[in-house]
DRENDRENNU-379191 format. One record per residue (C-alpha): residue in three letters; x, y, z; residue number from 1. Coordinates in nm, 3 decimals. Example, Ala and Ser with C-alpha at 12.3 -4.5 7.8 and 13.67 -1.06 7.14 Angstrom:
# residues 2
<r Ala, X 1.230, Y -0.450, Z 0.780, k 1>
<r Ser, X 1.367, Y -0.106, Z 0.714, k 2>
END
This chain:
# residues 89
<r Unk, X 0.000, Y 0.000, Z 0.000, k 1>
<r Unk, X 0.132, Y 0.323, Z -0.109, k 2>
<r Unk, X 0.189, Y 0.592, Z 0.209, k 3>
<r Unk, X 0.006, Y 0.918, Z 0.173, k 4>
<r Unk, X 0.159, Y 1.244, Z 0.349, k 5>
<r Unk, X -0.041, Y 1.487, Z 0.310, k 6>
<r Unk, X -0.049, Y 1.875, Z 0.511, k 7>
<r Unk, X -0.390, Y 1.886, Z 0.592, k 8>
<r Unk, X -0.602, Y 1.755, Z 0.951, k 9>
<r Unk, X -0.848, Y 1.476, Z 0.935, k 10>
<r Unk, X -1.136, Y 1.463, Z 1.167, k 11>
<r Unk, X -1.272, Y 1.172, Z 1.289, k 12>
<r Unk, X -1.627, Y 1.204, Z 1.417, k 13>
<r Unk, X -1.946, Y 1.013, Z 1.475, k 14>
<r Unk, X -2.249, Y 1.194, Z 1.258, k 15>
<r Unk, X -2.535, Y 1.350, Z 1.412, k 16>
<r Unk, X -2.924, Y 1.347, Z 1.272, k 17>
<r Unk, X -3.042, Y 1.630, Z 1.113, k 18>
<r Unk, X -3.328, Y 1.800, Z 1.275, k 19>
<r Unk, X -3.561, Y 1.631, Z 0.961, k 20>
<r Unk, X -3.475, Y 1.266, Z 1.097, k 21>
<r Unk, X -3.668, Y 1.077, Z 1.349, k 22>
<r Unk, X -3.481, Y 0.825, Z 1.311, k 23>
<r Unk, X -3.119, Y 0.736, Z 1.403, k 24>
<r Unk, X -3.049, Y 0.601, Z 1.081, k 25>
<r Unk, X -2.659, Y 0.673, Z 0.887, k 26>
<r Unk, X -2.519, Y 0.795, Z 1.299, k 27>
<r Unk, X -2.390, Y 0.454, Z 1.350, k 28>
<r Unk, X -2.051, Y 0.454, Z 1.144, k 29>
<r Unk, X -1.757, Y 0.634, Z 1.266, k 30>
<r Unk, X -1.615, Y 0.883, Z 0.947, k 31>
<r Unk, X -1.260, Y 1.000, Z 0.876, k 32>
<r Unk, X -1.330, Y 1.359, Z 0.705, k 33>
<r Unk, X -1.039, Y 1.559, Z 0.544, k 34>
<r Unk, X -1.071, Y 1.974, Z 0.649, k 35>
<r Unk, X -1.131, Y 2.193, Z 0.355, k 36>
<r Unk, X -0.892, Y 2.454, Z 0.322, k 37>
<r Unk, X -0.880, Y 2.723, Z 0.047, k 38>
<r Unk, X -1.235, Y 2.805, Z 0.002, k 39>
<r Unk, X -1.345, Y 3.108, Z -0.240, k 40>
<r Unk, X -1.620, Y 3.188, Z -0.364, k 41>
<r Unk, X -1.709, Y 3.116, Z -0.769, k 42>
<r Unk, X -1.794, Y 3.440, Z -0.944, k 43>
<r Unk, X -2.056, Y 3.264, Z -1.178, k 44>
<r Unk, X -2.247, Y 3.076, Z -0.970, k 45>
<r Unk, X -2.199, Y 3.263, Z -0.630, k 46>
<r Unk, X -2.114, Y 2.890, Z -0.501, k 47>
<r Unk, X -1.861, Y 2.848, Z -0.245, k 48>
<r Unk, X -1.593, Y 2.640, Z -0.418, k 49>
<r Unk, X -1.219, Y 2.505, Z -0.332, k 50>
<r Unk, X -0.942, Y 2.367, Z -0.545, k 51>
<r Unk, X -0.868, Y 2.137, Z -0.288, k 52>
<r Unk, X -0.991, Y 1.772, Z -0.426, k 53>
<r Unk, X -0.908, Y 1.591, Z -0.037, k 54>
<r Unk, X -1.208, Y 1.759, Z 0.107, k 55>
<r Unk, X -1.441, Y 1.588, Z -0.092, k 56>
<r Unk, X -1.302, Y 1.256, Z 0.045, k 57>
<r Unk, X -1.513, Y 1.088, Z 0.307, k 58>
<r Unk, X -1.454, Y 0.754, Z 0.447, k 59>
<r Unk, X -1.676, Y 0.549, Z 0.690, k 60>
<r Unk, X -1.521, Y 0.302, Z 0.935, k 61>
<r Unk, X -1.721, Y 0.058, Z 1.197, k 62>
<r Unk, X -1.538, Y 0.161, Z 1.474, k 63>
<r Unk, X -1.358, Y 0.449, Z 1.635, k 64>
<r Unk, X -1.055, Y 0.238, Z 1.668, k 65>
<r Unk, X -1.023, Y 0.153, Z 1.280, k 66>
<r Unk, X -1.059, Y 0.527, Z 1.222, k 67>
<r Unk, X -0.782, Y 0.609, Z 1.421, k 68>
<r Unk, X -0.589, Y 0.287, Z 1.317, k 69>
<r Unk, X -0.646, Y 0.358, Z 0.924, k 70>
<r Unk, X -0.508, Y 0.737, Z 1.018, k 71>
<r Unk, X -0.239, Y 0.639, Z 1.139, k 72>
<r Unk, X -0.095, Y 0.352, Z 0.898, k 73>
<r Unk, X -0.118, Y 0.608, Z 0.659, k 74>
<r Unk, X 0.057, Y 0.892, Z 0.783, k 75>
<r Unk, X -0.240, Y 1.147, Z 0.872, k 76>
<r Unk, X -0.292, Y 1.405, Z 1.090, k 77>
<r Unk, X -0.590, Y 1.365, Z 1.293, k 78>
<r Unk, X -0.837, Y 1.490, Z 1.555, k 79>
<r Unk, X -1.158, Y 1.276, Z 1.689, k 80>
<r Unk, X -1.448, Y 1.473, Z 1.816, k 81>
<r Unk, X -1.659, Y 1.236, Z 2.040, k 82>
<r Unk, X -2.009, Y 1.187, Z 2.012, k 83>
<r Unk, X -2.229, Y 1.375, Z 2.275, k 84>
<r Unk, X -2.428, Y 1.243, Z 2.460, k 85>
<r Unk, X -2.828, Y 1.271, Z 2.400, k 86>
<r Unk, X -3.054, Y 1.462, Z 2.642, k 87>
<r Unk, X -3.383, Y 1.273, Z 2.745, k 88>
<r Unk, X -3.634, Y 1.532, Z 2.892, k 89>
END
């Protein structure tokens, strides 16, 4: 397997559902997200866009630990933001 270096953060995070779920379906997997750097904004379309083709890359993982594990065979930089913990009221 080839090793990646690459200058930018991952984050590795545990979705949320969107305030239009009732459900707690797509929360369970664990995802390794690169940061977007170098945002703009395109003058035709008024889009924000970025030249920087690692941001679109999401990956999914079963566990925390083969986040973090995948991360770190490969040579990234990494930060985990943990799940909080849901309010019953």
């Amino acid at each position: 397997m080839k090793q990646v270096n690459l200058n930018n953060k991952a984050k590795i995070y545990k979705p949320t559902k969107t305030a239009m779920q009732s459900g707690k379906g797509n929360t369970k997997d664990w995802v390794l997200e690169f940061d977007t750097r170098k945002n703009g904004l395109n003058l035709l379309t008024g889009w924000e866009t970025s030249t920087d083709t690692m941001s679109e890359i999401r990956l999914n993982f079963i566990s925390k630990e083969q986040a973090v594990e995948y991360a770190k065979n490969n040579n990234i930089d990494f930060y985990i933001i943990e799940p909080q913990k849901r309010k019953l009221i």
